[in-house]
C-alpha positions in Angstrom: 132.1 98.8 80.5 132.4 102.1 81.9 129.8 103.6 78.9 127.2 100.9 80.0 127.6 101.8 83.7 127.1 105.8 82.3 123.9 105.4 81.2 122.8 103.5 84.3 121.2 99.5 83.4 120.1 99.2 86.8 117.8 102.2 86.3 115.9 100.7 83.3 113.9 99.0 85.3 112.1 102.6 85.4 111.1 102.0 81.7 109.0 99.3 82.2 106.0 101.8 82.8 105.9 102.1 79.2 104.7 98.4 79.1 102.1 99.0 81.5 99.2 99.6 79.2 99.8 96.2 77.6 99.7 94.5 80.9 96.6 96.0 81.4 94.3 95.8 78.4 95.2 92.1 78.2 96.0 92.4 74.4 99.3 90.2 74.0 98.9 90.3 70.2 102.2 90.0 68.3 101.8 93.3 67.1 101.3 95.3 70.2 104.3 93.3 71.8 106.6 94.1 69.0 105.1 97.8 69.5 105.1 98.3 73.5 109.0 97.2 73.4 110.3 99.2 70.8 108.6 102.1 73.0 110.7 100.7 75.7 113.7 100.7 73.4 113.2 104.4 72.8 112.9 105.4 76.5 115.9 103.0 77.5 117.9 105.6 75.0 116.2 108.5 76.2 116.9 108.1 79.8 120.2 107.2 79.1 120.9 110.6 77.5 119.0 112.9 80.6 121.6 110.5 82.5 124.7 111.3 80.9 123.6 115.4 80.6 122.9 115.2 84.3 126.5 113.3 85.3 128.0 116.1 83.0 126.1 118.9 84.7 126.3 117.3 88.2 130.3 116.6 88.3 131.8 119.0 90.8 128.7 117.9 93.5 129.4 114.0 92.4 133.1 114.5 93.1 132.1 115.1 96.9 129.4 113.0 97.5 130.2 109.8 98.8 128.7 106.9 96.2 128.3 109.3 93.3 131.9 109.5 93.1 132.2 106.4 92.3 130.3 107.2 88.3 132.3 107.2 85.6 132.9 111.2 84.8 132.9 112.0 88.1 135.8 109.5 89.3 137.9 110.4 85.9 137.3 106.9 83.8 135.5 108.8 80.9 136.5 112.6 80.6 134.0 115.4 79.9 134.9 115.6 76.3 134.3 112.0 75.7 130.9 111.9 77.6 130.0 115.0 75.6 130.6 113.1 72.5 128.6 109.8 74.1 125.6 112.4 74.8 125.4 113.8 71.1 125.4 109.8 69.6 122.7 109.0 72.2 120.7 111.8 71.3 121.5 111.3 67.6 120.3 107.4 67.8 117.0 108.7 70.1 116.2 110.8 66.5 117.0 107.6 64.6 115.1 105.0 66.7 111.8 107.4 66.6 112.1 107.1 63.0 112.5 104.1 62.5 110.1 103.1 64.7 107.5 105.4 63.3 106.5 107.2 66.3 103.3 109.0 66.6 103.4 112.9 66.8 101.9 112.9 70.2 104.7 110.3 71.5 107.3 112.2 70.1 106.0 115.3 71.8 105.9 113.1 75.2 109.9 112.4 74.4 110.8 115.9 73.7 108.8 116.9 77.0 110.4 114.5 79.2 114.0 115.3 77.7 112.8 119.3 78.6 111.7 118.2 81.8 114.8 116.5 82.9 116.9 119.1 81.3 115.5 122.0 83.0 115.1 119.8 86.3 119.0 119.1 86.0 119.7 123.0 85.3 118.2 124.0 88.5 114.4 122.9 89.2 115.9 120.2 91.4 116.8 123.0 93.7 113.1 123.5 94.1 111.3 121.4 97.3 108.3 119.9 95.7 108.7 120.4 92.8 111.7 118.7 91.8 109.4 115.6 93.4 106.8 116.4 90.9 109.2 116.7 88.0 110.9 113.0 89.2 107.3 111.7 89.2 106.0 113.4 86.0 108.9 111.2 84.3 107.0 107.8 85.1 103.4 109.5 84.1 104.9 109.9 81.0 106.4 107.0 80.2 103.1 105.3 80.9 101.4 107.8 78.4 103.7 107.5 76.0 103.1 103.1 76.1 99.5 104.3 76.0 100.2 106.5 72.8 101.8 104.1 71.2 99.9 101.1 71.3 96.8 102.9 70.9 95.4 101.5 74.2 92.9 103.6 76.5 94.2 103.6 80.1 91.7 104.1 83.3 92.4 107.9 84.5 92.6 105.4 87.9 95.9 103.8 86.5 97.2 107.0 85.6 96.8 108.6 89.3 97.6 105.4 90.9 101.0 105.7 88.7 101.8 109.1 90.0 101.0 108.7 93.2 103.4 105.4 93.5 106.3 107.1 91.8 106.0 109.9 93.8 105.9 107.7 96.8 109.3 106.9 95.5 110.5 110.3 95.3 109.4 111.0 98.4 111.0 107.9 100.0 114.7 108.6 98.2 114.5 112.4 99.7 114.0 110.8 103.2 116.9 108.3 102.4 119.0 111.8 101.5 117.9 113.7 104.0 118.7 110.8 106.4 122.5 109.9 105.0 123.1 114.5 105.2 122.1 114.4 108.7 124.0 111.6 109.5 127.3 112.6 107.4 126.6 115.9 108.0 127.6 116.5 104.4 125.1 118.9 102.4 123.9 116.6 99.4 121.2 118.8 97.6 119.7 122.5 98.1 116.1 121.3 98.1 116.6 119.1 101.5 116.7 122.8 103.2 112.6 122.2 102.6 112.4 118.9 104.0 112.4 117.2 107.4 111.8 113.2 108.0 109.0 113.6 110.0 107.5 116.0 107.0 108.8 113.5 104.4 107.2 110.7 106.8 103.8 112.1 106.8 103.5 113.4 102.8 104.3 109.2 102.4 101.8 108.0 104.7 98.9 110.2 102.9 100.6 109.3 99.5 100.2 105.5 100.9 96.6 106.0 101.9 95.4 108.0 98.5 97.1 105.6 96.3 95.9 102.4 97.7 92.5 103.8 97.4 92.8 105.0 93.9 94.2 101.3 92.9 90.4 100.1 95.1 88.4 102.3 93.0 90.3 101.3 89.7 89.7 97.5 90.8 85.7 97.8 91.2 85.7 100.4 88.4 83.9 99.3 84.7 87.4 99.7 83.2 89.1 97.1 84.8 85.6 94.7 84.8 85.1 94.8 81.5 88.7 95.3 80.3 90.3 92.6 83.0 87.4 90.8 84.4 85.7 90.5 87.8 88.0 89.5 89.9 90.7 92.1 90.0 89.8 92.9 92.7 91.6 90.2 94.5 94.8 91.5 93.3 94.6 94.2 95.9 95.9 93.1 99.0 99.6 92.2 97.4 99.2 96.0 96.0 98.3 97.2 99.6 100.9 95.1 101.1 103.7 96.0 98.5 103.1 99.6 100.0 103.4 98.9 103.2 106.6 96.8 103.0 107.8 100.1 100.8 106.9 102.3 103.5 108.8 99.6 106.2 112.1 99.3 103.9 112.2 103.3 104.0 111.3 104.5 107.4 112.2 101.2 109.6 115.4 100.0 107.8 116.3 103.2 106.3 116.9 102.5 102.4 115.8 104.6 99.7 118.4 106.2 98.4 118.8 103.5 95.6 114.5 103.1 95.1 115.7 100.2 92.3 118.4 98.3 93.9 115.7 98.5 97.3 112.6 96.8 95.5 114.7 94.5 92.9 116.8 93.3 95.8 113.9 92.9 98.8 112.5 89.0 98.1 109.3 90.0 100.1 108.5 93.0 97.7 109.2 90.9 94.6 107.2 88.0 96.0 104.5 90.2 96.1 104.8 91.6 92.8 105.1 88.2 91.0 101.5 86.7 93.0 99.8 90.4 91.5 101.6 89.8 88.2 100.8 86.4 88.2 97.2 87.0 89.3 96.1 89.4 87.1 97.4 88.0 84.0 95.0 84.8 85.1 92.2 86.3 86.0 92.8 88.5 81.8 93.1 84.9 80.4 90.5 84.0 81.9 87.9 86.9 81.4 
């Protein structure tokens, strides 16, 4: 139990931007299912490994703060040589599963980025204000690429930026969320906070907020989604517009963030409003 609660289940959720493109084109053929999910296979298993490097790397700052304790290397239930040994069959059944699943040059190149990414982000980038947000956002622009890849299915440049902007939004929010739990403790959690205030972190949300709901506007009236979708995707935008706002109310009124995924999985409103879009959206592709 303790080697599924390394690699982090709740987290997968993450992942699901590599299914994106197939939600999107409307093309729920047997073949592009069986595709877009052994793409989320592979980047379950990758994740899983930048997880375990970054517990390994991260243990002496884990041991003091006051939930990552609680993970499994840091609290003493697996020991750095057996994590070590986890990491290397991760990585080893990454390589296998990219085999086997005959992945595309260009997606493998997207794996080895993000695994560089991470790596480099866990060996000090994260130290970085800014840009450790931009690395923790790149991650969900490439998982959405690498779907795209994959499947062989064009994505609107719209979907793309709307993707970046949201997962920076998160990125942003979790920072607040630290920021807010260091002030209050008044425990030092990560160098890069020294760059931040809430008020700061407050404002770069609220223009994130604005930019992204208009980019997900333009993507709805754009030819893309009419002729890949259908006309009426528009209507799908007020539960996007209003998913936003309740993110923004969850992480400045009620202060959460630091967990972005137990936040939105666990908020009834915000998964209301997902389901009516999901729901919506997959109507108005049947019908089109």
């Amino acid at each position: 139990m303790n080697y599924i609660k390394l690699i982090r289940p709740k987290q997968w959720l993450k992942n699901s931007f590599v299914i994106a493109p197939l939600i999107f084109s409307g093309q729920f053929d047997y073949e592009l299912l069986v595709i877009s999910f052994q793409s989320l296979l592979i980047f379950i298993i990758t994740s899983s490994c930048v997880y375990v490097f970054n517990d390994l790397k991260d243990l002496e700052y884990d041991k003091k703060h006051p939930k990552k304790k609680l993970r499994p290397i840091a609290s003493g239930d697996i020991s750095i040589l057996m994590a070590s040994f986890y990491l290397v069959f991760l990585v080893a059944l990454d390589c296998l599963a990219l085999y086997f699943f005959k992945t595309s040059m260009i997606g493998i190149l997207l794996v080895v980025g993000y695994l560089l990414l991470n790596i480099f982000y866990s060996l000090g980038l994260k130290k970085v204000p800014l840009l450790e947000l931009a690395i923790l956002s790149s991650g969900f622009v490439i998982r959405l690429l690498f779907g795209s890849v994959e499947t062989n299915i064009e994505l609107s440049p719209w979907i793309i930026l709307c993707s970046g902007l949201l997962s920076l939004m998160i990125a942003v929010g979790k920072r607040r969320s630290d920021l807010e739990q260091q002030s209050r403790q008044n425990i030092v959690f990560r160098k890069s906070l020294d760059g931040y205030t809430i008020g700061f972190l407050d404002q770069v949300n609220t223009l994130l907020a604005s930019v992204t709901i208009m980019s997900y506007l333009l993507f709805s009236t754009s030819s893309y989604a009419i002729n890949t979708i259908g006309n009426g995707v528009l209507w799908t935008a007020p539960f996007v517009i209003f998913s936003i706002l309740r993110y923004l109310q969850l992480i400045s009124v009620n202060n959460q963030g630091d967990d972005p995924t137990s936040m939105l999985v666990g908020d009834k409103t915000t998964i209301t409003l997902f389901l009516t879009w999901f729901i919506l959206i997959t109507s108005i592709i049947n019908l089109g």
